[in-house]
Backbone atoms as SQL, in Angstrom:
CREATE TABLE atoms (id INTEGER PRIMARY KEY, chain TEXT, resi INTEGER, resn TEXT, atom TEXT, x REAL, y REAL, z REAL);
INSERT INTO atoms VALUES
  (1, 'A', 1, 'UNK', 'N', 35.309, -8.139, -10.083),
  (2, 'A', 1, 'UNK', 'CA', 34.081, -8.482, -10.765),
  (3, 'A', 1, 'UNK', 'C', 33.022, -8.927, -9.766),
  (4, 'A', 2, 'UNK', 'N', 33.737, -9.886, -8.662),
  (5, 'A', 2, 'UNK', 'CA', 32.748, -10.114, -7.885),
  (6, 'A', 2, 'UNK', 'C', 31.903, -8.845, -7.287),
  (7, 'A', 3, 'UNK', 'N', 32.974, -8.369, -6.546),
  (8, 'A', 3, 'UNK', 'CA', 32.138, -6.995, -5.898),
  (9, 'A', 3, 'UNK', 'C', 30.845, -6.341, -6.720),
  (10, 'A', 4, 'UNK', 'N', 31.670, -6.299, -8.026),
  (11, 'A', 4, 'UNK', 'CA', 30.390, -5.443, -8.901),
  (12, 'A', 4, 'UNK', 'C', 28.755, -5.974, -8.820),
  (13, 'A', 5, 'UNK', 'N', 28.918, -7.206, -8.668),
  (14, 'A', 5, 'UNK', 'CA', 27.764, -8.293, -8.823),
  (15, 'A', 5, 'UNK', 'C', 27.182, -8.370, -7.202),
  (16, 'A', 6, 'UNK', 'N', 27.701, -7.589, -6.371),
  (17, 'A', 6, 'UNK', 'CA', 27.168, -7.651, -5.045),
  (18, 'A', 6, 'UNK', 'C', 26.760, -6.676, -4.698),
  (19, 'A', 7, 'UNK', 'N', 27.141, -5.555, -5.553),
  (20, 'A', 7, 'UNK', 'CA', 26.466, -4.184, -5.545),
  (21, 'A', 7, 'UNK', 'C', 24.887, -4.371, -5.828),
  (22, 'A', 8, 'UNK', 'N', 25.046, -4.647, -6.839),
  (23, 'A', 8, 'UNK', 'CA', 23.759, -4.777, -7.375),
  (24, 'A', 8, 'UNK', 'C', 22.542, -5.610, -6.976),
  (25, 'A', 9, 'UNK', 'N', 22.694, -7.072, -5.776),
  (26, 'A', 9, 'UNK', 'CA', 22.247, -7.778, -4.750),
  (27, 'A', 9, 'UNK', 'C', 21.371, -6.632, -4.600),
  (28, 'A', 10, 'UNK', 'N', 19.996, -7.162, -4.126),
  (29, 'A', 10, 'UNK', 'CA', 18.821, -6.308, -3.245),
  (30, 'A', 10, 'UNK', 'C', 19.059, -6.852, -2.135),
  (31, 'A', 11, 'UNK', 'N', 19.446, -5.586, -1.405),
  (32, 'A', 11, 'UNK', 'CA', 20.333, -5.639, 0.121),
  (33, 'A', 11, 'UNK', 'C', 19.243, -4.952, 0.819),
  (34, 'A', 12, 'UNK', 'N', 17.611, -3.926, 0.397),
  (35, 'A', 12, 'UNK', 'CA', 17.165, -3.143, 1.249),
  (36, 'A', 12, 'UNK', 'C', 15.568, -3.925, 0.995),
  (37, 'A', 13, 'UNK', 'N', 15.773, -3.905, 2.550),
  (38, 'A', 13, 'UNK', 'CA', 13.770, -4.466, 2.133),
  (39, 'A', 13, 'UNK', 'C', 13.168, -3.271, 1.794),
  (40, 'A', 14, 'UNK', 'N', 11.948, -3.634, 1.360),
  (41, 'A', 14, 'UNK', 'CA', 10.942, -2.242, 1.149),
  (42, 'A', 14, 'UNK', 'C', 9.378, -2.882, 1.861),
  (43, 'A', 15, 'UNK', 'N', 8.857, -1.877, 3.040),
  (44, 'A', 15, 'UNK', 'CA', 8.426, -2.442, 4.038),
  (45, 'A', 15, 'UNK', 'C', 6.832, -1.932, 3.620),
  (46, 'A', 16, 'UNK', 'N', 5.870, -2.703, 4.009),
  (47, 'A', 16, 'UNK', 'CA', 4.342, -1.972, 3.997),
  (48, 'A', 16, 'UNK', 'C', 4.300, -1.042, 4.971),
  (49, 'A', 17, 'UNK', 'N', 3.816, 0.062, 5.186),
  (50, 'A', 17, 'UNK', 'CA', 3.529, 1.131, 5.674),
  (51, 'A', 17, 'UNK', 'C', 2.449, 0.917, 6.568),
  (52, 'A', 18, 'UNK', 'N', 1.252, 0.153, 6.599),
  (53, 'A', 18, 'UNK', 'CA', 0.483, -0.615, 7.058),
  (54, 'A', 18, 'UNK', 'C', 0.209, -1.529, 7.910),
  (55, 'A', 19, 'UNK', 'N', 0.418, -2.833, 7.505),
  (56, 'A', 19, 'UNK', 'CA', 1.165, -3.836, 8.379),
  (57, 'A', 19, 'UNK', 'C', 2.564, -4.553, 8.167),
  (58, 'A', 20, 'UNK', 'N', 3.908, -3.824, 7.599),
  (59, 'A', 20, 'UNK', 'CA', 4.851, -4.294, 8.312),
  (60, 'A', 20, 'UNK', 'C', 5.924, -5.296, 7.294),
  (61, 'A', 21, 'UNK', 'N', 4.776, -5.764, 6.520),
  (62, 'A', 21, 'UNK', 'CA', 5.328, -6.903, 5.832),
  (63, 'A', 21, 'UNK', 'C', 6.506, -6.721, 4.556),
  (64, 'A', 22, 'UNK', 'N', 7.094, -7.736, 4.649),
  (65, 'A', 22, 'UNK', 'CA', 8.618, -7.176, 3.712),
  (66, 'A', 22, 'UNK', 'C', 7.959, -7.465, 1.891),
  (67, 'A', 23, 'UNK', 'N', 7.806, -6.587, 1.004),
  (68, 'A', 23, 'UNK', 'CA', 7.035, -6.557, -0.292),
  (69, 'A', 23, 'UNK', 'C', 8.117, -7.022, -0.958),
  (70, 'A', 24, 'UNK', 'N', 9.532, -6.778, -1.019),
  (71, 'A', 24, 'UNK', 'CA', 10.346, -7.263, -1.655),
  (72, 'A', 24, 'UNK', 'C', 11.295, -6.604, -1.448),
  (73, 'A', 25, 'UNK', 'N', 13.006, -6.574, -1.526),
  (74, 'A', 25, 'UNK', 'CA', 14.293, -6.842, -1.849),
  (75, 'A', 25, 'UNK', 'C', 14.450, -5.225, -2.680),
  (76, 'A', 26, 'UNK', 'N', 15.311, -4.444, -2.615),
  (77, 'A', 26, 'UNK', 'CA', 15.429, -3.388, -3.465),
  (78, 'A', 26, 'UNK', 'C', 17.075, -2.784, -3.409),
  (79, 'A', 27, 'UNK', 'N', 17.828, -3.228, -4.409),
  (80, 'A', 27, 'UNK', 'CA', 19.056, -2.715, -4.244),
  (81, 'A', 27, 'UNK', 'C', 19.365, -0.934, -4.078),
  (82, 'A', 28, 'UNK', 'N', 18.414, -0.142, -4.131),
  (83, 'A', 28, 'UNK', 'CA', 18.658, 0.661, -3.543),
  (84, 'A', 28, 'UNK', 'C', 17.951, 0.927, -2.033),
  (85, 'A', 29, 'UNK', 'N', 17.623, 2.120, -1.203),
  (86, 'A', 29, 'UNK', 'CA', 16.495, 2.466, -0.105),
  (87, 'A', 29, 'UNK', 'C', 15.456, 2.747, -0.704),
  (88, 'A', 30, 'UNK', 'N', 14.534, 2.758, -0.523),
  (89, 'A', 30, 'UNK', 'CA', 13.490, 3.420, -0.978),
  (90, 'A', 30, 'UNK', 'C', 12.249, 3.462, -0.047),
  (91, 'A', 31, 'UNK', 'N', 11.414, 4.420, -0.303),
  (92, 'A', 31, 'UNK', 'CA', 10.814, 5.485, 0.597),
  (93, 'A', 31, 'UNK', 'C', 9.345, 3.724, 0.938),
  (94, 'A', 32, 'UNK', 'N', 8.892, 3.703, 2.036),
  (95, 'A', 32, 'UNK', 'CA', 7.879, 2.509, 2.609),
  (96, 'A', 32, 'UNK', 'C', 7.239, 2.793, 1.128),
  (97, 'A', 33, 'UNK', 'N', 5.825, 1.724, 1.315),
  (98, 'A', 33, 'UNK', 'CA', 5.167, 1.574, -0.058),
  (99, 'A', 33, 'UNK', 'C', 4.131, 0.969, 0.785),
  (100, 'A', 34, 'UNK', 'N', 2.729, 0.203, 0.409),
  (101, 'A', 34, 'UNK', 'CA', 1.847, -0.214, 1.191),
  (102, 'A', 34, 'UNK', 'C', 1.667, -1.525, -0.245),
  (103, 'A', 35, 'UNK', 'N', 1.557, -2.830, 0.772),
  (104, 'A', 35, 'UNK', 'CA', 1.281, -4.157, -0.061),
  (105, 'A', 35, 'UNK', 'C', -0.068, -4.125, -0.695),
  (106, 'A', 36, 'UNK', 'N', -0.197, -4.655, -1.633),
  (107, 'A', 36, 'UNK', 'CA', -1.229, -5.304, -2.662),
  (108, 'A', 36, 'UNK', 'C', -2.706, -5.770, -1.569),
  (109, 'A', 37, 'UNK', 'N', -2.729, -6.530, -0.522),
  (110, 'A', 37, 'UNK', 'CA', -3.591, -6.550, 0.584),
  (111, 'A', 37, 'UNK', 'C', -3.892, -5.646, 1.274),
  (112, 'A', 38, 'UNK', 'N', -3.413, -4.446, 1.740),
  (113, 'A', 38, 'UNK', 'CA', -3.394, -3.800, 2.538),
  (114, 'A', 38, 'UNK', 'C', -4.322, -2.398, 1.373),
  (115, 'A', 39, 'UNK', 'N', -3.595, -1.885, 0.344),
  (116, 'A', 39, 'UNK', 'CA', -4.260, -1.577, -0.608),
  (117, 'A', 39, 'UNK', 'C', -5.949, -1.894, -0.852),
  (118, 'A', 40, 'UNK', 'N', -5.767, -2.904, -0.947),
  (119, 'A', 40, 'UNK', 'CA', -7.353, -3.353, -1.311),
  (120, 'A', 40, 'UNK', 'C', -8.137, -3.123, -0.384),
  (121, 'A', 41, 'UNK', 'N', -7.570, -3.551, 1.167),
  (122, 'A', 41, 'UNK', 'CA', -8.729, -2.981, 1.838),
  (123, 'A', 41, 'UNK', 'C', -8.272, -2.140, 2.100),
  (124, 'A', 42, 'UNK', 'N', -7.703, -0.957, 1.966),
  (125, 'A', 42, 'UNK', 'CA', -7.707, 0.678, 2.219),
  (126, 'A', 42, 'UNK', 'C', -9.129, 0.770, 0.761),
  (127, 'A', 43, 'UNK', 'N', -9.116, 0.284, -0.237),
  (128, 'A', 43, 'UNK', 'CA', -10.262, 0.810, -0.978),
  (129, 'A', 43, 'UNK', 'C', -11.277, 0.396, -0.580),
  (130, 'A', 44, 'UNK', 'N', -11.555, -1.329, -0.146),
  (131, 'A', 44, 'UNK', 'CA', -12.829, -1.495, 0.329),
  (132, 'A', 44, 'UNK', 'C', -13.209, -0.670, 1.384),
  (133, 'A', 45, 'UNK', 'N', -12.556, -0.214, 2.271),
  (134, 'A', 45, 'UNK', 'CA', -12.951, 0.635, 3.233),
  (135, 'A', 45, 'UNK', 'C', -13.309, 2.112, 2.740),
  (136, 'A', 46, 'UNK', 'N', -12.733, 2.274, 2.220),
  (137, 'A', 46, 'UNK', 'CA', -13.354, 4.206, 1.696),
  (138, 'A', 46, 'UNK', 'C', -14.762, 3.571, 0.681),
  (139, 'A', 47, 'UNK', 'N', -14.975, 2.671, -0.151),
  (140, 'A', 47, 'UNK', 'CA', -16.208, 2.486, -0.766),
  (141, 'A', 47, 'UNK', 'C', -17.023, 2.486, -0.337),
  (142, 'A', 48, 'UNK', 'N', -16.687, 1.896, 0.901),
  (143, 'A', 48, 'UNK', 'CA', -17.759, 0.989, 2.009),
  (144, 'A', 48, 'UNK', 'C', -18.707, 2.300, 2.772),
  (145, 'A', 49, 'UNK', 'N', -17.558, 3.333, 2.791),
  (146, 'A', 49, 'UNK', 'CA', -17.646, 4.395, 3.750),
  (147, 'A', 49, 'UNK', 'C', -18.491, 5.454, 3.049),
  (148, 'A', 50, 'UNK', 'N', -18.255, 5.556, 1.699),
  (149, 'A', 50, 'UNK', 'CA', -18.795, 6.473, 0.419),
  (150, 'A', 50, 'UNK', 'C', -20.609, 6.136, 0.395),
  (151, 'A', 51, 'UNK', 'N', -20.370, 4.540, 0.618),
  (152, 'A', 51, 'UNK', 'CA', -21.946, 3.897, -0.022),
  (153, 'A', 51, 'UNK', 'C', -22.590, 4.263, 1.430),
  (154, 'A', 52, 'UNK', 'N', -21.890, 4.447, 2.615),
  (155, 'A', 52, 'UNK', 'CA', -22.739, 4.609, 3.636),
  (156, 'A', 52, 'UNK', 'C', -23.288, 6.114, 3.851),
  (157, 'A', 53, 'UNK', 'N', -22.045, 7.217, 3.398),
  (158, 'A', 53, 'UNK', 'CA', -22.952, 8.680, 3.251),
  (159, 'A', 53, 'UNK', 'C', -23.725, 8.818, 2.102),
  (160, 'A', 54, 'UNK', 'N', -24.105, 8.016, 1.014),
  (161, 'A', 54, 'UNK', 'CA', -24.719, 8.510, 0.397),
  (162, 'A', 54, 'UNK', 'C', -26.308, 7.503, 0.756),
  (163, 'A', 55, 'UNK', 'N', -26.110, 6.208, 1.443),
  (164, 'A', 55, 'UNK', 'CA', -27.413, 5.937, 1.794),
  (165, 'A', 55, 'UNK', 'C', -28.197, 7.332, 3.098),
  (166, 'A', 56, 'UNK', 'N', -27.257, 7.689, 3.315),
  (167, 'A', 56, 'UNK', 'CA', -28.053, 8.843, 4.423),
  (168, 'A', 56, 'UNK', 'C', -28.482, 10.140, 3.230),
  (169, 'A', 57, 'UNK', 'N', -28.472, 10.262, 2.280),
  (170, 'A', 57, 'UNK', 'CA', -28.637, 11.086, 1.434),
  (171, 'A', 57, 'UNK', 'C', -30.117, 11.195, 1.290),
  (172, 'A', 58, 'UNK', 'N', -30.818, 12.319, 1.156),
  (173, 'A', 58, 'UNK', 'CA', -32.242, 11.951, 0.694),
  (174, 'A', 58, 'UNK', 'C', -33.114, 12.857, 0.030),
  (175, 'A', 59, 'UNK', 'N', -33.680, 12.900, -0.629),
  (176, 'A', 59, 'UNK', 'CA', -34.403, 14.293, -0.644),
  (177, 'A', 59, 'UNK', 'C', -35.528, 14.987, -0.337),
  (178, 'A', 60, 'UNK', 'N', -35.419, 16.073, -0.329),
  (179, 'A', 60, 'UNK', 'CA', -36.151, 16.911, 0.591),
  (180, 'A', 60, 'UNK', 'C', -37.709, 16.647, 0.222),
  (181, 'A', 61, 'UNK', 'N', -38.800, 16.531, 0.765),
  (182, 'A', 61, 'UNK', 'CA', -40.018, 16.277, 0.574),
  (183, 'A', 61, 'UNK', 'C', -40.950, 17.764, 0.399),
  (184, 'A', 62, 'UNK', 'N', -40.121, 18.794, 0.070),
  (185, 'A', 62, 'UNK', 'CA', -40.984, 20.038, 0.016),
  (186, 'A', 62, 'UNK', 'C', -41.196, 19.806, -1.737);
């Protein structure tokens, strides 16, 4: 019985892809994942990046 109950223990970290950090415990492997911080600024950065090609946007004066 014991054994059964140690199977099931989260024995595998699951790592950010990003910077590194252990997200949590996963009784099986599973494939990297990227943390909740790291996430957010992967979006602030593409927004950031979006609002900057479209301030170069302009239109044509003909």
């Amino acid at each position: 019985m014991d054994d059964e109950e140690m199977r099931d223990e989260p024995t595998f970290p699951v790592l950010c892809v990003w910077c590194g950090a252990e997200m949590r415990r996963a009784s099986t492997p599973e494939s990297p994942g990227m943390c909740q911080g790291c996430f957010q600024n992967m979006v602030e950065e593409h927004t950031r990046l979006a609002a900057r090609r479209q301030e170069n946007v302009y239109a044509s004066d003909r």
